[in-house]
Backbone as a ProteinNet text record, in pm:
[ID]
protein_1_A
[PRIMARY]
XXXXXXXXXXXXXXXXXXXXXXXXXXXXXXXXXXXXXXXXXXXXXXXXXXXX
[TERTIARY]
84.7	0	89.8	61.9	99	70.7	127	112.5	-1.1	-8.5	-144.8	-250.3	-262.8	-319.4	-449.1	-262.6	-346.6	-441	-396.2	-451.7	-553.3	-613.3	-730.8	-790.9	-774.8	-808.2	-939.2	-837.9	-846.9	-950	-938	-1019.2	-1191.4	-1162.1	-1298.6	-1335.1	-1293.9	-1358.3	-1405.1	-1368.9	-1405.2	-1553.6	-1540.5	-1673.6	-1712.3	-1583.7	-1616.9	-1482.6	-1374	-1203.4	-1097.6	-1046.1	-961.4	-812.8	-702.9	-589.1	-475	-359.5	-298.4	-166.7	-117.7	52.8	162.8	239	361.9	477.6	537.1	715.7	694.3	646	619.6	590.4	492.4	418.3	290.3	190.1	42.4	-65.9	-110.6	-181.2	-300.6	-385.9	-530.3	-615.8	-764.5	-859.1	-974.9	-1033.5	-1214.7	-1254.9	-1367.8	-1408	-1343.4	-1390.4	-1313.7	-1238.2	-1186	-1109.3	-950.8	-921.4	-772.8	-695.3	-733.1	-676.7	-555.9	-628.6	-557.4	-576.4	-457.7	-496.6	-509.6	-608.8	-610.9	-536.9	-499.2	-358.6	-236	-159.3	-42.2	37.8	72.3	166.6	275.4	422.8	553.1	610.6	708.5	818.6	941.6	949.2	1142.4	1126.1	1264.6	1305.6	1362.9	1326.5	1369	1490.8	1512.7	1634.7	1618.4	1465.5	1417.8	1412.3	1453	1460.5	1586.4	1709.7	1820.7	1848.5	1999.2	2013.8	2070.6	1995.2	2067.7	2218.4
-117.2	0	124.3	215.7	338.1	496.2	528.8	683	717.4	733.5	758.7	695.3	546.6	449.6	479.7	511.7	543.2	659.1	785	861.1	890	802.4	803.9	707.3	615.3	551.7	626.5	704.5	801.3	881.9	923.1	1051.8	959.4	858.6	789.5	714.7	724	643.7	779.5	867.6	1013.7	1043.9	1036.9	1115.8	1261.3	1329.8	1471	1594.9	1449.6	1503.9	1534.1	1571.2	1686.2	1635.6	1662.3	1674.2	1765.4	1851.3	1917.9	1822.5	1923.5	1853.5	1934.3	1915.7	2039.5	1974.9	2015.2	1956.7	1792.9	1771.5	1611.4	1544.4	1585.8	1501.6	1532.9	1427.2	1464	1461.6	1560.7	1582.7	1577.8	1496.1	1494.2	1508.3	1609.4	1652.1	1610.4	1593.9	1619.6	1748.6	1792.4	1952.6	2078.2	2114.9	2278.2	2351.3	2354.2	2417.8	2367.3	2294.4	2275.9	2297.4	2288.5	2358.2	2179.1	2069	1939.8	1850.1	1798.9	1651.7	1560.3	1453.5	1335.2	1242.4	1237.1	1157.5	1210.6	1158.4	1214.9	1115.9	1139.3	1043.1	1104.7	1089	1114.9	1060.1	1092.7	1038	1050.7	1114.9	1110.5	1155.5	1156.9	1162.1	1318.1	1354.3	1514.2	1545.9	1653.2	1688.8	1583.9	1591.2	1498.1	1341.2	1270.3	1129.1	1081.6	1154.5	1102.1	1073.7	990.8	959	1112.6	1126.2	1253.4	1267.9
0	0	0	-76.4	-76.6	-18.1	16.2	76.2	44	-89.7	-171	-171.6	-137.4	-87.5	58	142.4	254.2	253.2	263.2	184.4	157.2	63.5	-26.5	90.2	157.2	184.5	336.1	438.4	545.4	442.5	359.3	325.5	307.3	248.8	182.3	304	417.4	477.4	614.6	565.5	660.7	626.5	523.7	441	472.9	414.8	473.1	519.3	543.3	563.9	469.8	502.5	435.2	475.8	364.6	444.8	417.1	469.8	469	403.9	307.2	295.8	365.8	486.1	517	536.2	482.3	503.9	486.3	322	315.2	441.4	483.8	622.9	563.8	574.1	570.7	681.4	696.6	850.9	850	854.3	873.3	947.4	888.4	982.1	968	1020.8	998.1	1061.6	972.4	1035.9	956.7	991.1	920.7	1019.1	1091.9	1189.2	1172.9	1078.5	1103.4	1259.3	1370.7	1439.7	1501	1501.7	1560.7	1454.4	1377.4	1296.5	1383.3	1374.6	1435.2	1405.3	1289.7	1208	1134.3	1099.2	1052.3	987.7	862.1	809.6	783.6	841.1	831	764.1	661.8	597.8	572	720.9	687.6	883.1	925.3	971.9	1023.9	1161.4	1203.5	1249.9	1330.2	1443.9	1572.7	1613.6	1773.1	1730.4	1596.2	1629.3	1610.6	1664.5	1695.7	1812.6	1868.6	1994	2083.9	2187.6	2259.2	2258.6
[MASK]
++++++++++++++++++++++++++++++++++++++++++++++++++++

């Protein structure tokens, strides 16, 4: 399954959700308020998932 997969998958099974793309992460909402995604798909790696 693919990114796009999922994706489509979260949106069609929302009936109604939406999702944001930022810094190749995809953040998903239901509602119009953008204010909290309930999901999130990451694909890479930040500054905070290295060893201290």
């Amino acid at each position: 399954m693919t990114e796009d997969d999922i994706t489509q998958h979260i949106i069609d099974s929302l009936g109604g959700g939406h999702f944001e793309v930022a810094d190749d992460n995809t953040f998903f909402f239901h509602g119009a308020d953008n204010q909290f995604p309930f999901a999130t798909i990451v694909t890479k790696d930040n500054e905070f998932d290295g060893e201290p």
